[in-house]
C-alpha positions in Angstrom: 62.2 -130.5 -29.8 58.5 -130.0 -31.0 57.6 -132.3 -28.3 58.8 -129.5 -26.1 57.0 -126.6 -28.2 53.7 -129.1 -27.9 53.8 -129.2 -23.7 54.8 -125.8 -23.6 51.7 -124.4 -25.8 49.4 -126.6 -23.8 51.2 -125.1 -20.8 49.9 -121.7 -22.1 47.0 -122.8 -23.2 46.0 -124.3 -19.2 47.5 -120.9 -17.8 45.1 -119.3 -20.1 42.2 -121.1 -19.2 42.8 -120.4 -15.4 43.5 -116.8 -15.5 40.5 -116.3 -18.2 37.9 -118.4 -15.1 39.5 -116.1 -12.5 38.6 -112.9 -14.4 35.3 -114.2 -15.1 34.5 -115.0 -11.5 36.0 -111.5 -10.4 33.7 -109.8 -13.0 30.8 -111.8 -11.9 31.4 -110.6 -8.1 32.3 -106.9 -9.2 28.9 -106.8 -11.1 27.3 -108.0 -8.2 29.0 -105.9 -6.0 28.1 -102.9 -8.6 24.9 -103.2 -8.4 22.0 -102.4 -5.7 20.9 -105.9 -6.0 21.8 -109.5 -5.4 22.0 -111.8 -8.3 21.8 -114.8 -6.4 18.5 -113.7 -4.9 16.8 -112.2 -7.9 17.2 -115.8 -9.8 15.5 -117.1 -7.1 12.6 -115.0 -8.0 12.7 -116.0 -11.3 14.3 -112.4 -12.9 14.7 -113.2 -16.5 16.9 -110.1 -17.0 19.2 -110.8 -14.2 19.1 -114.7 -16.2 20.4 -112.5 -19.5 23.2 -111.0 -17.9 24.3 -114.1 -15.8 24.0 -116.2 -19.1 26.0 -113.9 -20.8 28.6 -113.6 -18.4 28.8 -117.4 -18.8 29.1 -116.9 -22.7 31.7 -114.4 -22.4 33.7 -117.3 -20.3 32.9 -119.9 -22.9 34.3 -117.6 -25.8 37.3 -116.5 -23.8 38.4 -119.8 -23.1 37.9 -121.4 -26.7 39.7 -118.0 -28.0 42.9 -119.0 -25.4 42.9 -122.8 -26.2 42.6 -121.8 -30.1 45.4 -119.5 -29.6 47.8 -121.5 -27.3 47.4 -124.5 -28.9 48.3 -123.2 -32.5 
């Protein structure tokens, strides 16, 4: 039995992980949608604040998914 409990909070946990990526990619576009600009283009050009918000986007997914592993995997 906690064999079961132990596959189905890692089950979670995965689940958690994929649907916390696919939010963060779909906020990524929609802020790049939002915006008058492109990100991709203004990193090219070296834009440290579009780098701060990109980066921070990326730290949002990095706390999101060790929040969901922490919590599925209790």
């Amino acid at each position: 039995m906690p064999v079961k409990i132990a596959l189905l909070n890692f089950l979670y946990a995965v689940v958690g992980v994929l649907i916390g990526i696919l939010f963060a990619i779909a906020s990524y576009k929609l802020f790049d949608r939002v915006t008058h600009f492109s990100f991709a283009k203004e990193l090219e050009k070296g834009n440290l604040a579009v780098g701060v918000v990109v980066g921070g986007l990326f730290i949002m997914i990095g706390i999101m998914i060790g929040l969901i592993i922490g919590l599925g995997l209790n």
